[in-house]
N, C-alpha and C positions, 0 to 999 in steps of 0.2 A: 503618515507612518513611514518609518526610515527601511528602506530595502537591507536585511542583512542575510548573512550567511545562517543556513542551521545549526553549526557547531559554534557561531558566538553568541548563541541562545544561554540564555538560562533555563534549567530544566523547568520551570516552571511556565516560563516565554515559550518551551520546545512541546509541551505538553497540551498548551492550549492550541498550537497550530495544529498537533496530530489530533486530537478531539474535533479541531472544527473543518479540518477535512475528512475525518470520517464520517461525519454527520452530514457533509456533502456527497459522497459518496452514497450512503444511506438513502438519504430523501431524495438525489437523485434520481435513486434505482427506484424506488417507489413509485415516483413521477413517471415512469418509464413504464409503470406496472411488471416489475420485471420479481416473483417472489423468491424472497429471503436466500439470496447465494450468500454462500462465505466468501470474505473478502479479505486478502494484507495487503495494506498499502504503504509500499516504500518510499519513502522522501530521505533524498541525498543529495549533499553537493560535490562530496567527494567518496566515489563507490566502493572506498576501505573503510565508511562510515555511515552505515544506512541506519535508520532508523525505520523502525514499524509501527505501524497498529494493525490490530485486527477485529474481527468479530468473533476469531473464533480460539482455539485452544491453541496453544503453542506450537504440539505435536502435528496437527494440522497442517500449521505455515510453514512448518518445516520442509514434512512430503510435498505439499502444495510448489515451494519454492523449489525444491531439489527436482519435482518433475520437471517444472516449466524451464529449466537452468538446462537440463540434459537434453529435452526437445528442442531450445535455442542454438546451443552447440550443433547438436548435428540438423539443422534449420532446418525441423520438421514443422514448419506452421500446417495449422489447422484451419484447412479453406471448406468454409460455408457456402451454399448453393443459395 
């Protein structure tokens, strides 16, 4: 299979990669036993052109994205013990 960029996908090319990393994502987390979090996963080559999926509703990814964006900015990570 040829290495190419995401944006010289056809949507149809671009659709199956975002389905079969969801499904990895997915059955990773399962593997992990880790139950049912929502998830958007971004895949970009150039970050004026991201593309998503997700599992959950729009509205979600949105807040989801806009907190994690604002915590990044002022580099508030969230350190686990």
């Amino acid at each position: 299979m040829a290495i190419r960029l995401l944006e010289d996908m056809t949507e149809p090319e671009l659709a199956e990669v975002m389905n079969t990393a969801a499904r990895a994502v997915t059955e990773s987390l399962e593997d992990l036993g880790v139950a049912g979090p929502l998830f958007a996963l971004l895949l970009f080559n150039d970050p004026r052109v991201a593309n998503y999926i997700s599992n959950c509703d729009r509205h979600g990814v949105i807040l989801a994205m806009r907190n994690c964006a604002d915590r990044m900015e002022r580099n508030q990570d969230v350190r686990r013990n």
